[in-house]
N, C-alpha and C positions, 0 to 999 in steps of 0.2 A: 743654757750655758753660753752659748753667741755674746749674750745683751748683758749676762751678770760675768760671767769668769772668761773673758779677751785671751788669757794666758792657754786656759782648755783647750779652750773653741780650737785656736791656731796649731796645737797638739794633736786632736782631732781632725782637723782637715790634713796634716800631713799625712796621720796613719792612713786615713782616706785612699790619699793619693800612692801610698807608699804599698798598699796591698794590691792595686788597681789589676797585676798581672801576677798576684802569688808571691809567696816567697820563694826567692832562688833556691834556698837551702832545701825546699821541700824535694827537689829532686823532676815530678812531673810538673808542668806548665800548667795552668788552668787550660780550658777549653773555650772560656767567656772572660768576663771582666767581673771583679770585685767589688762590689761597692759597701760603703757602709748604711746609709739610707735607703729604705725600702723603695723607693722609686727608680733605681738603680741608673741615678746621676753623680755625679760629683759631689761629694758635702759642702761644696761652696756655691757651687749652682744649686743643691735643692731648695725647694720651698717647705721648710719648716716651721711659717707660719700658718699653714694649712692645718686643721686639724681635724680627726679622721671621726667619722659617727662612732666608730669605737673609744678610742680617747675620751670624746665629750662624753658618750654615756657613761667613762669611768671614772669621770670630773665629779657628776652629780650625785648627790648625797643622799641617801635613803631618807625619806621620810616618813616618821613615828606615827602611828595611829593613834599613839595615845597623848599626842602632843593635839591633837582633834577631837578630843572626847567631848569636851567642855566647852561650849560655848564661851566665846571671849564675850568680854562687854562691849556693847555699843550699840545703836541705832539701829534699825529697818525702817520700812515704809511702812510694817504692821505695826511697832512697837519695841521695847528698849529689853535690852538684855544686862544682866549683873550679876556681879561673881558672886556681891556680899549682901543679904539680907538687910532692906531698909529699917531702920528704926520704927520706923509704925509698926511694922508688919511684925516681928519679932515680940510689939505689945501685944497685939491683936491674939497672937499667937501663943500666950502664955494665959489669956483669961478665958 
């Protein structure tokens, strides 16, 4: 929100600041300080380029076992892999 929506962001860092001791209307005072980032700093001081091992592992995308079944085509050091049945072989294989 920072780097793409400027108009947010500056939205955001007020409410930030604007909860930092409660709302008056609430009646009791907080006991601490409010914040809105889990680091519980200012939203203009946090570092929100950090990102947390949780986040990233919610970044990555599951990957398919059956996207694995098949050997792709191409090279080893033993020998050549292919999806599609060579023309010889298909002869060889019909007489």
């Amino acid at each position: 929100m920072r780097d793409t929506q400027p108009g947010d962001w500056a939205a955001a860092v007020e409410f930030d600041e604007k909860i930092r001791n409660g709302h008056p209307a609430a009646g009791t005072p907080l006991r601490g300080q409010a914040f809105v980032h889990r680091s519980r700093v200012p939203l203009a001081q946090a570092n929100i380029d950090r990102i947390t091992p949780r986040e990233w592992r919610d970044r990555q995308s599951a990957i398919s076992l059956a996207d694995y079944e098949e050997d792709p085509p191409g090279c080893s050091p033993y020998g050549c892999r292919r999806t599609e049945i060579p023309q010889e072989a298909s002869i060889e294989a019909e007489a």
